[in-house]
C-alpha positions as CSV (number, residue, x, y, z in Angstrom):
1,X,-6.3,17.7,-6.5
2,X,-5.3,14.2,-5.4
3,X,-7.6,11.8,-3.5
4,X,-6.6,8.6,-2.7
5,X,-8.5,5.9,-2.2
6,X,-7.9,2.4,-0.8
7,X,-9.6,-0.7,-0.9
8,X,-9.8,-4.5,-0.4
9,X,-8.7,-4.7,3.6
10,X,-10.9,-7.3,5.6
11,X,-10.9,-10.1,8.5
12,X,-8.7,-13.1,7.4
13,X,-6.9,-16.1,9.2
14,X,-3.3,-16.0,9.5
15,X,-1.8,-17.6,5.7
16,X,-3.8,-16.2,3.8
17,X,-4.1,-13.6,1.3
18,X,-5.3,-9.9,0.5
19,X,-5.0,-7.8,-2.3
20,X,-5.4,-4.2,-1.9
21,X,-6.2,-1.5,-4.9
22,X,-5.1,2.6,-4.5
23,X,-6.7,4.7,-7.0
24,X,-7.0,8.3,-7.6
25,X,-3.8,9.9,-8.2
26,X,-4.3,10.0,-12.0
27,X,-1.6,8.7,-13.7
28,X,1.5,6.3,-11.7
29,X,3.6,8.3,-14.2
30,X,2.5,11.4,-12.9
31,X,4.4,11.3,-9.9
32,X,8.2,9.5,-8.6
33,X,6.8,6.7,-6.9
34,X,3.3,5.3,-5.5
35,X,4.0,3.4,-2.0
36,X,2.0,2.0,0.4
37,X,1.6,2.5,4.4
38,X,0.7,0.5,7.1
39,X,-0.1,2.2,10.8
40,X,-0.5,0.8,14.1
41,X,-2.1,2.0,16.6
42,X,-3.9,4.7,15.4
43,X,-1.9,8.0,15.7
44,X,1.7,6.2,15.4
45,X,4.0,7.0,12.7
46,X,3.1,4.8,9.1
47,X,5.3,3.5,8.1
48,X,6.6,2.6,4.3
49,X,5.4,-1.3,3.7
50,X,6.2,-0.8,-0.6
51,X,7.1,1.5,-3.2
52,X,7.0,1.4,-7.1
53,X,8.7,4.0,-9.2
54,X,7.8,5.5,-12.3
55,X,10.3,3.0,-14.3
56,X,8.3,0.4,-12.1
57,X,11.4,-0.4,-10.1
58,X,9.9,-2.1,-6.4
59,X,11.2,-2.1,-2.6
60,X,9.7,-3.5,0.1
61,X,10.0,-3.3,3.6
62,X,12.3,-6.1,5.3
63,X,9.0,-8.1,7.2
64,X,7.2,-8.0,4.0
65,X,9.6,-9.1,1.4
66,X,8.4,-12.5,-0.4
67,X,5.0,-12.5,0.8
68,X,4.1,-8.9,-0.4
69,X,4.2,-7.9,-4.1
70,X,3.3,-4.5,-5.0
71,X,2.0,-4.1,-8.9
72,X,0.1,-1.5,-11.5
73,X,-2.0,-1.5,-13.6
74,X,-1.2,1.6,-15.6
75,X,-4.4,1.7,-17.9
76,X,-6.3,1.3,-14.9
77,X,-4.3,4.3,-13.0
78,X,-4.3,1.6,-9.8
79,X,-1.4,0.3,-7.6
80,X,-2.2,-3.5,-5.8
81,X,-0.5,-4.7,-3.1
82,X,-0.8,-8.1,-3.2
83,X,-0.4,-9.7,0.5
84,X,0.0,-13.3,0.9
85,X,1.4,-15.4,4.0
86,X,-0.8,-12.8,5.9
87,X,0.8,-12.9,10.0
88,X,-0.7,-11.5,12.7
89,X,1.5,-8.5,13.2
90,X,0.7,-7.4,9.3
91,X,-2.5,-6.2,11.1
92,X,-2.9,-2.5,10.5
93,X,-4.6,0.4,8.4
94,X,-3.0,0.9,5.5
95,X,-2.7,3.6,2.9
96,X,-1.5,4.5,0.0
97,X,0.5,7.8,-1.0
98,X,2.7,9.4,-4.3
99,X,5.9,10.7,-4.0
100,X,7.5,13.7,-5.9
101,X,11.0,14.1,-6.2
102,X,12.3,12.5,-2.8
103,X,9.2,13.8,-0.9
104,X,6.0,11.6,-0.2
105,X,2.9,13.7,-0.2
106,X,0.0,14.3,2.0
107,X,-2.4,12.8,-0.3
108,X,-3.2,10.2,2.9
109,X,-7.1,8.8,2.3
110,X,-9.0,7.1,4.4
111,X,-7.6,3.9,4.7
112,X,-8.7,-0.2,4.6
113,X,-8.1,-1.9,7.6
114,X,-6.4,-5.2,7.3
115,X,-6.7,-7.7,10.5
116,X,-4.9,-11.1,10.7
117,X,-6.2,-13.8,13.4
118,X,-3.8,-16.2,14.0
């Protein structure tokens, strides 16, 4: 049984920075990838923000490349996302998932909630 859990969202100004920790899936090596997902409003469709693979390749989604930076820490069994040059519209709940072959799963937790004033 997975549960995911993610940590370190909170209330910042626009510019500056966040990093958020996903824990619970066991090993990183366990599964294809660990990505995380940001949604906004409530109810709309996440959508994929960064992924790490098991060989520890990255992607990132086009808004977020150079200010986001996703990382693990393999001893740890936790995935950052490191978020700097925070903007307004990176305002969201975000979440972390695994991904098995070319499938992500269902192993959606609760969430942190990240808001940006600007």
């Amino acid at each position: 049984q997975v549960h995911l859990v993610e940590t370190g969202g909170g209330l910042v100004q626009a510019g500056e920075s966040l990093r958020l920790s996903c824990a619970g899936f066991g090993s990183a090596f366990s599964f294809d990838a660990i990505g995380w997902f940001r949604q906004t409003p409530p109810g709309k469709s996440r959508e994929l923000v960064a992924a790490i693979t098991r060989s520890g390749s990255t992607d990132y989604a086009d808004d977020v490349k150079g200010r986001f930076t996703i990382s693990r820490d393999s001893a740890k069994n936790t995935v950052f996302l490191q978020m700097d040059s925070l903007k307004s519209e990176d305002t969201a709940i975000y979440y972390c998932n695994a991904k098995l072959g070319t499938i992500w799963r269902s192993y959606w937790g609760q969430g942190t909630q990240v808001t940006v004033s600007s």
